[in-house]
C-alpha positions in Angstrom: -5.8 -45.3 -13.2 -2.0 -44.2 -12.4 -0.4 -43.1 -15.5 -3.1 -42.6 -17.2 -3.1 -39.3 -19.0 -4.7 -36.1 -17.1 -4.7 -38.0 -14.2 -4.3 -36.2 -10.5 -1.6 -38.0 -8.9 -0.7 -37.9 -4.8 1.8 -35.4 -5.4 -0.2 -33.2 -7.1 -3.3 -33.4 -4.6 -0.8 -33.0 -2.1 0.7 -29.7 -3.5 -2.9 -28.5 -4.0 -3.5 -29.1 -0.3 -0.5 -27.4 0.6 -1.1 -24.1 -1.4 -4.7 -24.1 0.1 -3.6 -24.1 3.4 -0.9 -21.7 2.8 -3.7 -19.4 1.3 -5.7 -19.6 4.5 -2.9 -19.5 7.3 -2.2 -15.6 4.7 -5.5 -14.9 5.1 -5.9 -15.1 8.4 -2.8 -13.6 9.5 -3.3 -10.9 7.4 -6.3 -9.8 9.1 -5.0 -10.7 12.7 -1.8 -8.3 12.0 -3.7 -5.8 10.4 -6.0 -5.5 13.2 -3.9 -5.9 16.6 -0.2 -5.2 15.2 2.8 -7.9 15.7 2.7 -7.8 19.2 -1.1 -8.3 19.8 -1.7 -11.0 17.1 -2.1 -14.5 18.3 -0.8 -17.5 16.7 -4.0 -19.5 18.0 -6.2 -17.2 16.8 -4.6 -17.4 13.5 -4.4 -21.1 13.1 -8.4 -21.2 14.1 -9.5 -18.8 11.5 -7.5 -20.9 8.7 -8.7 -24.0 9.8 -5.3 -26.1 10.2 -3.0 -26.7 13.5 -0.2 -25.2 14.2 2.5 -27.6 13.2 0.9 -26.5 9.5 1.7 -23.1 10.6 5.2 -23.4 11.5 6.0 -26.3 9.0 4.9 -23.3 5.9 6.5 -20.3 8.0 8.7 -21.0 10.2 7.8 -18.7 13.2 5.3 -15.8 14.0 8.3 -13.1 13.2 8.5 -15.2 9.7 4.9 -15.3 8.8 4.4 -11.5 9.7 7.3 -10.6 7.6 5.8 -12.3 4.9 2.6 -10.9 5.2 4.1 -7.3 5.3 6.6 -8.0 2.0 3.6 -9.8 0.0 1.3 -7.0 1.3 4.2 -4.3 -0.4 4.1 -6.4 -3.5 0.5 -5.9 -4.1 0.4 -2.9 -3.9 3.7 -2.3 -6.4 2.1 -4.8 -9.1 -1.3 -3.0 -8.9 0.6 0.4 -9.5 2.3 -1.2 -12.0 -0.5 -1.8 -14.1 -1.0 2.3 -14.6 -0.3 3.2 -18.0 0.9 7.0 -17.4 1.1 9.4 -20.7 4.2 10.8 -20.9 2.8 13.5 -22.8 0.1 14.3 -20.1 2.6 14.3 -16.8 -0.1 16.0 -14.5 -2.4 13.8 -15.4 -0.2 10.7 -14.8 0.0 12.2 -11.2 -3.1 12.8 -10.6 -4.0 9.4 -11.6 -1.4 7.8 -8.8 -3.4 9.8 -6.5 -6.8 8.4 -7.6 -5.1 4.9 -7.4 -3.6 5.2 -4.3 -6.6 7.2 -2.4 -8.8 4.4 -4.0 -6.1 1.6 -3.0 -6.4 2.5 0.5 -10.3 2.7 0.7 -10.5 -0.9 -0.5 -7.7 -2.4 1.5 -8.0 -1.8 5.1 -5.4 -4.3 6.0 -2.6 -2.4 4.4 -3.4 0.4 6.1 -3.7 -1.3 9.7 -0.1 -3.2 8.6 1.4 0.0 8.1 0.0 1.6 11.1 1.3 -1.6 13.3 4.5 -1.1 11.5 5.3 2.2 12.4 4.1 1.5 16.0 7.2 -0.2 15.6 9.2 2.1 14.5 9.7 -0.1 10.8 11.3 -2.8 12.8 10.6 -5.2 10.4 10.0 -3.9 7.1 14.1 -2.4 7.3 14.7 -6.2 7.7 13.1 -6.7 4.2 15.5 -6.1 0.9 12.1 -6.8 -0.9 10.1 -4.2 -0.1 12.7 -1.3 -1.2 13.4 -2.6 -4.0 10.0 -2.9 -4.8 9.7 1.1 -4.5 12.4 1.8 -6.9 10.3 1.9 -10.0 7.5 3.8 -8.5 10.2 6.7 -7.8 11.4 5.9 -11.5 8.1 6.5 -13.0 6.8 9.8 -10.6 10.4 11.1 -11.6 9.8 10.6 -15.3 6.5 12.1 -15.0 8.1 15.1 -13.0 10.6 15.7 -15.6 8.3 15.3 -18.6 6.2 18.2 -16.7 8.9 20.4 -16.2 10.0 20.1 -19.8 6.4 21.0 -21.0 6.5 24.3 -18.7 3.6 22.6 -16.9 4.7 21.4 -13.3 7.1 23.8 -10.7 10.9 23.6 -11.3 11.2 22.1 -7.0 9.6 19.0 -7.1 10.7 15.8 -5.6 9.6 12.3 -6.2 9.7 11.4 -3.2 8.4 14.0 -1.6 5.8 13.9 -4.1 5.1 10.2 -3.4 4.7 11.3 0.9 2.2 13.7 0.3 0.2 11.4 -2.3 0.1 8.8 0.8 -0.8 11.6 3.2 -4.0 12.6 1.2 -4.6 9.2 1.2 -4.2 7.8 4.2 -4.5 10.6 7.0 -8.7 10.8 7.3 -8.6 6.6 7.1 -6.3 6.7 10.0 -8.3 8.9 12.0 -11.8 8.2 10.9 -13.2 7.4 14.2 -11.1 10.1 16.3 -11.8 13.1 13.8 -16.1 11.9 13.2 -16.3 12.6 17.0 -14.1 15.5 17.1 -15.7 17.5 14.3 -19.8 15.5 14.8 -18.8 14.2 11.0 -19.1 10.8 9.9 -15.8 10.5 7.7 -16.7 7.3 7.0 -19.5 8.1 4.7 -19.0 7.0 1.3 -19.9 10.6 0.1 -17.6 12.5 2.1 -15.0 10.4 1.1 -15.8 11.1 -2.4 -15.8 14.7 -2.0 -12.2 14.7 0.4 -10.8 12.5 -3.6 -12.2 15.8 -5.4 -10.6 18.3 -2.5 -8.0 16.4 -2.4 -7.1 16.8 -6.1 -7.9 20.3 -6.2 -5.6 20.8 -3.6 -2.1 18.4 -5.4 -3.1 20.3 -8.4 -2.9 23.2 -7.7 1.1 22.3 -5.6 2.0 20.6 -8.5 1.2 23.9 -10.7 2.3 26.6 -8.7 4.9 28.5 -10.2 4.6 31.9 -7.9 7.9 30.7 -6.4 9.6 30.8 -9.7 12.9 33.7 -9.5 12.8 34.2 -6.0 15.5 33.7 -4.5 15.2 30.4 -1.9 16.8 32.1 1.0 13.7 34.8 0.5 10.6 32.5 -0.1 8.5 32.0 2.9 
């Protein structure tokens, strides 16, 4: 009955609708851009594999440079508000670090779109993700918190007196996201399936021996920099 208390008006179907089929047209894109970049995607293809038409499409987003821009930005955000949720010690600074790596190495692994958005994006030379003002400021904390950490270790005598956060942050993502890239390429090269789950385990544990052991070095310490190698 209308009125009636805890009763699901139009409206409210209709906004349910709405944020269903906004869900799906994501979904879908997400996928399509991940896997053939934003020149290769196809709008039809898209609008199939959510189930709507395309008028939905372009009533929610506008156009296809809108919707992938979206996708790219929300894809950012997840990423930030997943790192966000890491509690780092600020009396265990290494630790902290190596604990971004474990996140991100694991973040990677588990979301294969990212990393095909990121590799479409840079096909593109960033064209669209220097559009965003979302997804840098989105980054400012994460530099915040790998600079706190730095400076915490450094105070303790435990990390090297040249670190950078965002250097640091570069070579977390290269550890990452290098053999994920090149699964395929470097398997046949080298006769080694990279995409075994175990291998992938053991390049985490490689990997961590090897930031370690940056992070710690203090050979460099009181030689001059026009000297060190």
């Amino acid at each position: 009955m209308a009125g009636r208390k805890g009763a699901i008006g139009p409206k409210t179907i209709r906004k349910r609708d709405a944020d269903r089929t906004r869900h799906a047209i994501l979904t879908a894109a997400r996928r399509e851009f991940a896997q053939h970049g934003y020149l290769g995607a196809r709008i039809e293809k898209i609008v199939k594999a959510s189930d709507c038409n395309i008028r939905l499409l372009y009533h929610h987003f506008g156009n296809k440079r809108k919707l992938y821009l979206t996708i790219l930005e929300d894809a950012y955000q997840h990423i930030r508000a997943e790192e966000a949720k890491l509690a780092f010690d600020p009396a265990r600074p290494l630790e902290g670090l190596l604990e971004l790596l474990d996140f991100t190495f694991d973040y990677f692994q588990k979301n294969p779109n990212f990393e095909g958005l990121l590799r479409a994006e840079n096909m593109m030379r960033g064209k669209f993700v220097k559009q965003s003002t979302r997804v840098p400021e989105q980054g400012f904390p994460l530099v915040g918190k790998i600079q706190s950490l730095i400076d915490a270790g450094q105070r303790a005598g435990v990390l090297r007196d040249d670190l950078d956060a965002a250097d640091l942050y570069v070579t977390i993502t290269a550890l990452s996201r290098f053999h994920l890239a090149n699964a395929f390429s470097l398997s046949a090269l080298l006769g080694t399936d990279l995409t075994r789950a175990e291998w992938r385990q053991k390049r985490l544990e490689r990997s961590r021996q090897l930031f370690r052991a940056y992070l710690t070095d203090r050979t460099h310490e009181g030689v001059p920099p026009g000297s060190r190698p």
